[in-house]
C-alpha positions as CSV (number, residue, x, y, z in Angstrom):
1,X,-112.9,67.4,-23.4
2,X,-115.0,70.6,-22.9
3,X,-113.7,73.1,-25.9
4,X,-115.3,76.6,-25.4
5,X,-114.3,79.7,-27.8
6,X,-115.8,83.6,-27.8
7,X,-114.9,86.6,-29.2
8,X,-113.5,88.5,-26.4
9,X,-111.5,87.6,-23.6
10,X,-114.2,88.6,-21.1
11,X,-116.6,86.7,-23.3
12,X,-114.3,83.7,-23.3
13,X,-114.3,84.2,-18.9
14,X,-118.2,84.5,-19.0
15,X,-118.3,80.8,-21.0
16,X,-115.9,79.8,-18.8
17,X,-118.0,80.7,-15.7
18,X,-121.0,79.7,-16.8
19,X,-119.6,75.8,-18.1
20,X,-118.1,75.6,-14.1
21,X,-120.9,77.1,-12.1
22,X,-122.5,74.1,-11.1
23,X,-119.7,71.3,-11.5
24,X,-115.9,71.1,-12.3
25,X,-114.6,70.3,-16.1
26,X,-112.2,68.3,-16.8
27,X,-109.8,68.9,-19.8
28,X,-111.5,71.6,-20.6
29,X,-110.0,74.0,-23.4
30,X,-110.6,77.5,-24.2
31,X,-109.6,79.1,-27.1
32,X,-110.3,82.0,-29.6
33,X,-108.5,84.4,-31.7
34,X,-108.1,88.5,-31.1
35,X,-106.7,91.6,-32.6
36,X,-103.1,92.7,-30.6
37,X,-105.7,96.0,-28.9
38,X,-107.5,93.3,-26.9
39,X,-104.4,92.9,-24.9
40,X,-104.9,96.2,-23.6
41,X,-108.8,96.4,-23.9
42,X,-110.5,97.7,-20.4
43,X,-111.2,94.7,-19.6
44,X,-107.8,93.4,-19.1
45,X,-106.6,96.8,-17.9
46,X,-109.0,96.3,-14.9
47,X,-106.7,93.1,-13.9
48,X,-103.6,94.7,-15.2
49,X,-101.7,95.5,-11.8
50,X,-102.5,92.6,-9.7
51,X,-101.3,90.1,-13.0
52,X,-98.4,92.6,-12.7
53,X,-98.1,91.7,-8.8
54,X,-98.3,87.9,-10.2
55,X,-95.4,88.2,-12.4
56,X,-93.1,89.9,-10.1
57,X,-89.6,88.3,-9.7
58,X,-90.8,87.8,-5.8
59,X,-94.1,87.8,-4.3
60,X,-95.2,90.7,-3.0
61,X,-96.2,91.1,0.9
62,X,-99.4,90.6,0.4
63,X,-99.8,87.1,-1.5
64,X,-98.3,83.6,-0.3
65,X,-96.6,82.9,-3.6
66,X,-96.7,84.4,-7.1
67,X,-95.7,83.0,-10.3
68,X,-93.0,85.4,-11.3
69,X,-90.9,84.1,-8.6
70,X,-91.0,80.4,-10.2
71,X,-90.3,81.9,-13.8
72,X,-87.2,84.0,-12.8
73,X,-86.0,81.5,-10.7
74,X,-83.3,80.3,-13.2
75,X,-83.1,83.0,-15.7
76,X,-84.6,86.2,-17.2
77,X,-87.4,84.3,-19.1
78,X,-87.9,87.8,-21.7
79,X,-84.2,87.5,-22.9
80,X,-85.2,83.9,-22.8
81,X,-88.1,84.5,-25.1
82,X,-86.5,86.9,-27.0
83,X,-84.0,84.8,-28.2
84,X,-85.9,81.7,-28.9
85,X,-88.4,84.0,-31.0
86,X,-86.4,86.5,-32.4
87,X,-82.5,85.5,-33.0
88,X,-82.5,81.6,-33.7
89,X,-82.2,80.6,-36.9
90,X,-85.8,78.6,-36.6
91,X,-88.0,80.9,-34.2
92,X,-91.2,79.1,-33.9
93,X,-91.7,78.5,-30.3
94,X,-90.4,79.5,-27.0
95,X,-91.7,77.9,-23.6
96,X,-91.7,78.8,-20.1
97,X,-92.2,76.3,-17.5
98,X,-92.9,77.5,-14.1
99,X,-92.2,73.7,-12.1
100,X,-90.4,71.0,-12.0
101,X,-90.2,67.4,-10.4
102,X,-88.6,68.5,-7.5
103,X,-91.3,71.6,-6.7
104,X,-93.8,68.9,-7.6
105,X,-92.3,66.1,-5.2
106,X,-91.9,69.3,-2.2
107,X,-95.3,70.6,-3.1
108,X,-97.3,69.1,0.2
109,X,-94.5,71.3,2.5
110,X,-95.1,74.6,0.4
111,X,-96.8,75.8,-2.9
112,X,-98.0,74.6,-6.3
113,X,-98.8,77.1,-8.4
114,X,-101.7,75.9,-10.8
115,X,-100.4,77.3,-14.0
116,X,-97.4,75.4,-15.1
117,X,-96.7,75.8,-18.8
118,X,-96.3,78.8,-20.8
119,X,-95.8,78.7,-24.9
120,X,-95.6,81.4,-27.3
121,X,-94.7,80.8,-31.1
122,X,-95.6,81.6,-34.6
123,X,-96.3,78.2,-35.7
124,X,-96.9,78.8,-39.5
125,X,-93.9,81.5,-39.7
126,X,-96.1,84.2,-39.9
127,X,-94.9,86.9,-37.3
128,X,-98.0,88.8,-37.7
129,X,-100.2,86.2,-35.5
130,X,-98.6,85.4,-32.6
131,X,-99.9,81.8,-30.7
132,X,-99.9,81.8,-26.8
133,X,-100.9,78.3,-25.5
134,X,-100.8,77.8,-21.3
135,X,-101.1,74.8,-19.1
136,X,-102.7,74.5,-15.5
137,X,-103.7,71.5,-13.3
138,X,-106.3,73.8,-11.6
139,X,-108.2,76.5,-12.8
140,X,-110.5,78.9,-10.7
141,X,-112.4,80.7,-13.5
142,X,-114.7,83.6,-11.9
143,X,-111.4,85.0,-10.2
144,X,-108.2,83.7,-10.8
145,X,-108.7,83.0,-14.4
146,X,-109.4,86.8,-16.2
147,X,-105.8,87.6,-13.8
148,X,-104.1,84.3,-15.8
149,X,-105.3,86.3,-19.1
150,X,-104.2,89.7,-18.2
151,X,-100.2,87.5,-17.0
152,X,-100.6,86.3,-20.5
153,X,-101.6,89.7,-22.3
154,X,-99.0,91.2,-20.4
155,X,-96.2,88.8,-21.9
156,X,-97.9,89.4,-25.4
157,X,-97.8,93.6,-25.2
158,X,-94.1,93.0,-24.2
159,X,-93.5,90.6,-26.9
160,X,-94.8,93.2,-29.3
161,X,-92.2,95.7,-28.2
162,X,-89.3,93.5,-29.6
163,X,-91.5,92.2,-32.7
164,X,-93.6,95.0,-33.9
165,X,-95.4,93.4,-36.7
166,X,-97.4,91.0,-34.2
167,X,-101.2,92.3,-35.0
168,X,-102.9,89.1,-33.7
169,X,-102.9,86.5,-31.4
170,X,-104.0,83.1,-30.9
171,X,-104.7,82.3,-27.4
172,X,-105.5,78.8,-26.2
173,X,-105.6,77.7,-22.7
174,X,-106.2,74.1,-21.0
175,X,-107.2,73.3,-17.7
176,X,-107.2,69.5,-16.5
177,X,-109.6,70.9,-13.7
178,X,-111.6,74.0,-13.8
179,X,-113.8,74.8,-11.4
180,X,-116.0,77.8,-10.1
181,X,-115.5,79.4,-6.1
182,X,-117.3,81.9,-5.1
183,X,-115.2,84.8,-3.8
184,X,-112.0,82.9,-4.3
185,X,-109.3,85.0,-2.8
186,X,-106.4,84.1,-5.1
187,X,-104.2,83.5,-2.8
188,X,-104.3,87.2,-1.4
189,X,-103.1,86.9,2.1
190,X,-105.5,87.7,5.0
191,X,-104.4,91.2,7.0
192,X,-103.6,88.8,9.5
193,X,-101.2,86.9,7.4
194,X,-100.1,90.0,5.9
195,X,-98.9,91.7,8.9
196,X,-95.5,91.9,10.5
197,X,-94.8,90.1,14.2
198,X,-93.9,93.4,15.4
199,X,-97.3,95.2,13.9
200,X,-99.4,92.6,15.3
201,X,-97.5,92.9,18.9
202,X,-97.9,96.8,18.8
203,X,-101.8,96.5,18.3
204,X,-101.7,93.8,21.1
205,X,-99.7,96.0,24.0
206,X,-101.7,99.1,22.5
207,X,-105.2,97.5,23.1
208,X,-106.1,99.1,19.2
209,X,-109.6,96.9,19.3
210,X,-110.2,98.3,16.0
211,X,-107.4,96.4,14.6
212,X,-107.4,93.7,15.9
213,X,-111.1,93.0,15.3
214,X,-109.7,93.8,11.0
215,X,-107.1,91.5,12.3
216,X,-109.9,88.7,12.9
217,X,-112.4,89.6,10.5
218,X,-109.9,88.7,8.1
219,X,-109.6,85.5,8.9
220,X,-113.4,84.8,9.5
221,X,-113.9,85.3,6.1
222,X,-110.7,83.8,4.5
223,X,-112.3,80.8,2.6
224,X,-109.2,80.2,0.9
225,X,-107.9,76.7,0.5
226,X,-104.5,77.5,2.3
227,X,-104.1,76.6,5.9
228,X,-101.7,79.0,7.7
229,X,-101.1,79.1,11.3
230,X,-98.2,81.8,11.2
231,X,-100.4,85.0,11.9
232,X,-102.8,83.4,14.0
233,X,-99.3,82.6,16.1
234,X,-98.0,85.7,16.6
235,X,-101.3,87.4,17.4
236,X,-101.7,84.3,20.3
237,X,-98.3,84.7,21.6
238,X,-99.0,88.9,21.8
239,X,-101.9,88.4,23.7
240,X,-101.0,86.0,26.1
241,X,-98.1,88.4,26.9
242,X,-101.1,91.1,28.1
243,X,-103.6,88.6,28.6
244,X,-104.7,91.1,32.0
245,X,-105.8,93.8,29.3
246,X,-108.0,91.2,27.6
247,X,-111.4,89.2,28.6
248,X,-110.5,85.6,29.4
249,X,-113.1,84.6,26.5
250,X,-110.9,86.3,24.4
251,X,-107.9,84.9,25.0
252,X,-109.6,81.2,25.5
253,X,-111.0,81.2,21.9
254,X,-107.7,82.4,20.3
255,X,-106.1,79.7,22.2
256,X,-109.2,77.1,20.6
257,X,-108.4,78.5,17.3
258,X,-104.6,78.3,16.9
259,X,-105.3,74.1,18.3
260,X,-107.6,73.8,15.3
261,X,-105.2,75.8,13.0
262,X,-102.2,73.9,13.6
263,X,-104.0,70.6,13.4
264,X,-105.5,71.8,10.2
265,X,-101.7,72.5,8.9
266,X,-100.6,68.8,9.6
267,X,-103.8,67.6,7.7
268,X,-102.8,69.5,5.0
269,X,-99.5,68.1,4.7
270,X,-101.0,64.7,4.9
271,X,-103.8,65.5,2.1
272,X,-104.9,67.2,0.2
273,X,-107.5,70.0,0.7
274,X,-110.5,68.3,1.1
275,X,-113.7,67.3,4.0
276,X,-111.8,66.8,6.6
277,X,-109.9,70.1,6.2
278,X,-112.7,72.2,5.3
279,X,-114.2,71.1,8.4
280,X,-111.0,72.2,10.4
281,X,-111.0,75.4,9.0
282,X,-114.8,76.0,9.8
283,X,-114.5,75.1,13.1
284,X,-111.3,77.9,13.0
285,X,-113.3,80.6,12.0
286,X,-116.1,79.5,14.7
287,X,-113.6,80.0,17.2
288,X,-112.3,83.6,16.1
289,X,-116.1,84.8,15.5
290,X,-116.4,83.8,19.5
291,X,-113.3,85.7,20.0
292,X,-114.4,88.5,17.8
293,X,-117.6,88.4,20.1
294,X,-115.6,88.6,23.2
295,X,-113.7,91.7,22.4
296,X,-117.0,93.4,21.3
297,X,-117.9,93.7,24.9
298,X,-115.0,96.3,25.3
């Protein structure tokens, strides 16, 4: 166990970082104590709207998945919270659990989310210092992590709404696996990914080169561990509808690309991201670059 503590929350992220840089820890725990204002210190205000975009009831367009839609899924977790903590005869602790056995069972056709468990309570009675403990199989700490704090804060400021005489908190977080990626994209969907069927035929038929080299770019430099096919689909299926507008590079390499794509997807189904997948993926984003190349000629 790797136990790390600071007197921030950005400080806590930097020891974080710095413990993951160069290898994974395991059961690694971080943990420290802060005044209620941290919650809304700059710091966590400059991750405030995309935790907010992670707590939504349904992911937003723009990310595969987000963990509000795994929380609300069965009820409204703040009466849920409010009720544990605040009307009960015993409030000490109130949990959220974002899976269960089945999600875990379906997870190789869909989405895990990392962060699982959820706990707020006040375990010695004292409603001043509120304790908020989380749970996560996988932690990405130089991107995703300082968002998981800012979810957390978030939950905390609202807590305080209901029980004003919270002044601090007790945060403590455990990871079973963090680890350090460089420009980890958090699960923010490519523009490709993003973008409607009908958008992506409407660049097609209009020949908009600028888009649709955006629309590549974006997946050149996904380096993302999901493996979607679904844009690169759509945008194959356009093109090959107006293939005569296009050089036959083009359209070849797209073709290349969406092969190695879909074979990536059945991999991943099969195992989990690792080599073999990686290598998929590279060998994707060779392909689009060479298609990217071709339409540069235009």
């Amino acid at each position: 166990m790797v136990h790390f503590t600071a007197d921030t929350l950005s400080g806590l992220v930097s020891e974080a970082i710095e413990a993951c840089r160069t290898q994974p820890q395991y059961n690694l725990v971080l943990h420290g104590e802060y005044p209620y204002a941290e919650t809304d210190s700059d710091y966590v205000g400059t991750f405030k709207q995309v935790a907010a975009d992670w707590q939504e009831p349904s992911a937003p367009p723009h990310l595969y998945f987000n963990h509000g839609e795994y929380i609300h899924r069965y009820n409204d977790p703040w009466d849920f919270l409010l009720h544990e903590l605040t009307r009960r005869t015993d409030p000490t602790r109130a949990c959220l659990s974002l899976v269960d056995m089945h999600d875990i069972l379906a997870s190789r056709e869909g989405f895990l989310p990392s962060f699982l468990l959820l706990q707020f309570g006040f375990p010695e009675g004292d409603r001043s210092v509120l304790s908020a403990s989380a749970y996560f199989r996988a932690l990405e700490v130089s991107a995703f992590l300082p968002i998981n704090i800012a979810e957390i804060c978030q939950y905390i400021r609202r807590l305080k709404e209901s029980i004003p005489e919270i002044e601090r908190f007790l945060l403590t977080i455990f990871a079973y696996k963090a680890h350090y990626v460089q420009r980890f994209s958090c699960f923010r969907k490519p523009l490709l990914e993003a973008e409607t069927p009908v958008g992506i035929s409407v660049a097609v038929a209009k020949r908009d080169l600028p888009t649709l080299r955006e629309y590549l770019e974006s997946k050149i430099h996904d380096e993302s561990s999901v493996v979607s096919a679904e844009g690169l689909r759509y945008l194959v299926d356009a093109v090959v509808k107006c293939k005569e507008d296009f050089p036959e590079a083009f359209v070849r390499f797209l073709g290349e690309a969406l092969q190695e794509m879909e074979s990536a997807e059945r991999a991943r189904k099969a195992i989990s991201y690792g080599p073999e997948v990686a290598e998929l993926n590279r060998r994707v984003r060779a392909h689009l670059a060479k298609a990217h190349d071709a339409l540069e000629q235009l």
